[in-house]
N, C-alpha and C positions, 0 to 999 in steps of 0.2 A: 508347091512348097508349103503354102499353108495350113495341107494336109498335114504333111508331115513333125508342125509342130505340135497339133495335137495328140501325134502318140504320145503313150508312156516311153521316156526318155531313157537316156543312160545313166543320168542323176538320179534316177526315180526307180532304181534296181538293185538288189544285195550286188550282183554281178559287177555295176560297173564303179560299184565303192568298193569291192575284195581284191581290185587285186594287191599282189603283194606288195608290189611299189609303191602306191600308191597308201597300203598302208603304214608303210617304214616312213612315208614323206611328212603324214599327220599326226604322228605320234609324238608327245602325249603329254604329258605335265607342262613341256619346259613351250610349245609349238605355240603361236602367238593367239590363238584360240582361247589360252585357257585366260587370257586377261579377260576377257568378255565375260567366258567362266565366273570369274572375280566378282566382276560386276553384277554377274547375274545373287551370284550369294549376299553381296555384300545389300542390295537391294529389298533381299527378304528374310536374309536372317541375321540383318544389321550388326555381324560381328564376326571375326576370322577366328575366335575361341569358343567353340560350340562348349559350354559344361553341362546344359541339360540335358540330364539321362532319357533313352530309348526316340532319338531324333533316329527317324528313317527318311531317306531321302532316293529319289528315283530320278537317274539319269536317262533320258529317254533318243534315240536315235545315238549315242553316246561316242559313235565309230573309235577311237582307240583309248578313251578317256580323259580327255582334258579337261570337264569337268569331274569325274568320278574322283581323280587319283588326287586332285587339290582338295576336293572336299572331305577326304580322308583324313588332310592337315589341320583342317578345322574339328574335326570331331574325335582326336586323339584325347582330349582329354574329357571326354562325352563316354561314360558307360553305358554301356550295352544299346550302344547307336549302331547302323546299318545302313551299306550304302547298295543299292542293284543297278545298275548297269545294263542297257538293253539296247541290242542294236538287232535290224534285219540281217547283215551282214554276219556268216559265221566266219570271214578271218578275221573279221574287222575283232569278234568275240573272244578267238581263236588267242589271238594277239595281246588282248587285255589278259586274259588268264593266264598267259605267259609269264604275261610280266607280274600278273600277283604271286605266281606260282615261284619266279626267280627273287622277286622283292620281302616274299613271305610276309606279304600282306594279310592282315585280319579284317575281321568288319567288313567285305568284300564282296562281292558276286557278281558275275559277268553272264547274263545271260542270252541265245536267241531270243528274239520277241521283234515283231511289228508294231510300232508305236501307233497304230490306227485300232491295234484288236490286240489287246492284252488281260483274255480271256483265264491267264494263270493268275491274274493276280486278282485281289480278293476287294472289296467295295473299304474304301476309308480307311485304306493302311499307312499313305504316307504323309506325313509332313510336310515334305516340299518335293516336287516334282519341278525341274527344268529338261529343256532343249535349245541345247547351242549350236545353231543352224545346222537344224537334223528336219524340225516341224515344215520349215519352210517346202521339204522336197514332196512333202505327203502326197500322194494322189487325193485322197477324200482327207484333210485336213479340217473342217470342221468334226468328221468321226474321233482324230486323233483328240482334238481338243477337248472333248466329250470326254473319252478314258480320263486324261488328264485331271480332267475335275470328280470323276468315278473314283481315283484311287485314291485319292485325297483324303486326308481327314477333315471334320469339321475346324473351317477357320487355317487349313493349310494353305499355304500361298506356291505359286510358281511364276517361271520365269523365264521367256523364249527369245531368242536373239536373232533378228530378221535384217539382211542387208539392206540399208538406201541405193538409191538410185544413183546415189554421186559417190560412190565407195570409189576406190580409183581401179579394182580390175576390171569392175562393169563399164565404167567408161573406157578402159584400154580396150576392152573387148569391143563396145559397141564402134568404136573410133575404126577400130583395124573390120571388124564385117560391114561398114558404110561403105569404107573404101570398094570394095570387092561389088557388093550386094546393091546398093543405092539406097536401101528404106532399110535402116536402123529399128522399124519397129517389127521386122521379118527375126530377129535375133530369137533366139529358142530362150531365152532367160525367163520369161514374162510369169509361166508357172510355174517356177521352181525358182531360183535365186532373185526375185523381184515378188514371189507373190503376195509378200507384207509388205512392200515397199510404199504402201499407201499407211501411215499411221493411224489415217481413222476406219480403213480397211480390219485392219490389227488390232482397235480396238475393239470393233464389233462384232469381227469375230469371236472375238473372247469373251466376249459377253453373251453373246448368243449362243457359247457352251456353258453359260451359269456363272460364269465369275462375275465376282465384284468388286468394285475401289480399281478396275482396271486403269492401270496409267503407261503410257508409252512415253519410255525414256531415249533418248540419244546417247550415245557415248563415242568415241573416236580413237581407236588406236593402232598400230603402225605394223604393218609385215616390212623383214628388212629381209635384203639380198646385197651380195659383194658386189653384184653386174645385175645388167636386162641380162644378159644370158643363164642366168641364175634365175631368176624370176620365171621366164617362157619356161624353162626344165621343169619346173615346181609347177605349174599350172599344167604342162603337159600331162602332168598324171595325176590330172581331177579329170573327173567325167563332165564337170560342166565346159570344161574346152573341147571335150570328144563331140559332145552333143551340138556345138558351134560347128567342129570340121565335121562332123555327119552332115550338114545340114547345104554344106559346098562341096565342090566337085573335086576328087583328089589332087587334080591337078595345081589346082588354089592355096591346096595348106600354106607351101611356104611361101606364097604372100603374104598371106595373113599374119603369118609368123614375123615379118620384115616388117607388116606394119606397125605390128605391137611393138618390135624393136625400135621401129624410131620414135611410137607416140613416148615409149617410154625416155629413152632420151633426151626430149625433145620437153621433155612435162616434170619428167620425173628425176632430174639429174642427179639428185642423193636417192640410190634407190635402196639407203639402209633405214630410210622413214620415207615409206610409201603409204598414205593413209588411206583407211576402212573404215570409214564412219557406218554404227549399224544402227537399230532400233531395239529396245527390251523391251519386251512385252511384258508386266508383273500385274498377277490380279489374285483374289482372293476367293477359297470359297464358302 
């Protein structure tokens, strides 16, 4: 078993964030993602009315754009400002261009890119680069970090959004694979949707790609659902739940499933404020 949590996962592939359900689930301005989004702006470009001319901004692992498409609101009244859009994922791309394409979006661009090797893009172009829990999945995450501060201009800032440990699906999740498993710390989360979960982890990361004035923020905001069965559906089609039922035996899923319905119940009895407390990563370079 322990083998198997060191492969490359299903969180950790274009493949298991394309499919198409999965991207209809995470889209996009309105999805509870983009408040974190908020935060991440509001931390470094201390203002929701961009008017300074030629701000380029890089969204990075972007999956359908819930930062990109907000931060388009901020820079309408910003000439000849630029937002890029980058995900591993071509439907997750697919999908954003769509909707520029149907919204007749300007100022825009949705590209393929790997956020570890962003070899098209050119040294000290952007102003602010974020990722809103896209950096966390990186296999070599410190290489990602590294671009990050490459494309940057002197004195640009960025801003990455890392789950805690006490977000409340990590603990539904880890609560329903005890039951099953017995050792909670077998859970596949550890390198990928926990691997900032340590804040001084998260700083020194960041700092050890070149930034400075690094500060790790908290903030806490809420995914709602009508029901637990509404909830379990919506998780269903993330891969980091594939990558929990990968990891047990077919047979197991719909326990696990059962558990999560009553931890939820049981924990969670408004499940239209379910809280996600994460951590922002903002440093400068």
């Amino acid at each position: 078993m322990s083998n198997s949590v060191k492969q490359t996962k299903i969180d950790q592939t274009a493949e298991g964030w394309g499919n198409c359900n999965r991207v209809r689930a995470t889209f996009s301005k309105n999805v509870y993602t983009a408040q974190y989004a908020n935060d991440c702006m509001d931390l470094t470009m201390g203002t929701r009315d961009i008017r300074d001319p030629n701000i380029k901004i890089l969204d990075v692992a972007a999956g359908t754009g819930a930062l990109s498409f907000v931060a388009l609101d901020r820079i309408q009244n910003s000439n000849n400002s630029f937002i890029l859009a980058t995900d591993f994922s071509e439907k997750m791309i697919a999908y954003m261009n769509n909707v520029i394409k149907q919204e007749k979006y300007k100022n825009i661009e949705a590209k393929v890119m790997d956020g570890q090797c962003m070899s098209e893009i050119q040294d000290n172009l952007f102003n602010y680069v974020y990722s809103v829990f896209g950096a966390i999945y990186f296999p070599d995450r410190a290489k990602g970090f590294r671009e990050f501060y490459r494309v940057l201009k002197a004195n640009g800032k960025m801003a990455v959004t890392a789950w805690r440990v006490d977000t409340s699906f990590v603990k539904i999740f880890t609560y329903a694979f005890k039951q099953l498993v017995g050792d909670e710390s077998l859970i596949p989360l550890k390198n990928t949707v926990l691997s900032l979960s340590d804040k001084h982890v998260f700083k020194s990361e960041l700092e050890q790609a070149g930034f400075r004035d690094v500060e790790i923020h908290s903030v806490t905001h809420y995914m709602s659902f009508p029901t637990v069965q509404a909830f379990l559906a919506h998780w269903q089609q993330n891969p980091v739940y594939e990558d929990i039922i990968a990891f047990l035996t077919p047979a197991r899923k719909q326990e696990f499933d059962n558990h999560i319905l009553a931890y939820l119940a049981a924990n969670y009895p408004d499940t239209t404020k379910i809280p996600c407390p994460c951590y922002i990563g903002v440093g400068t370079k």
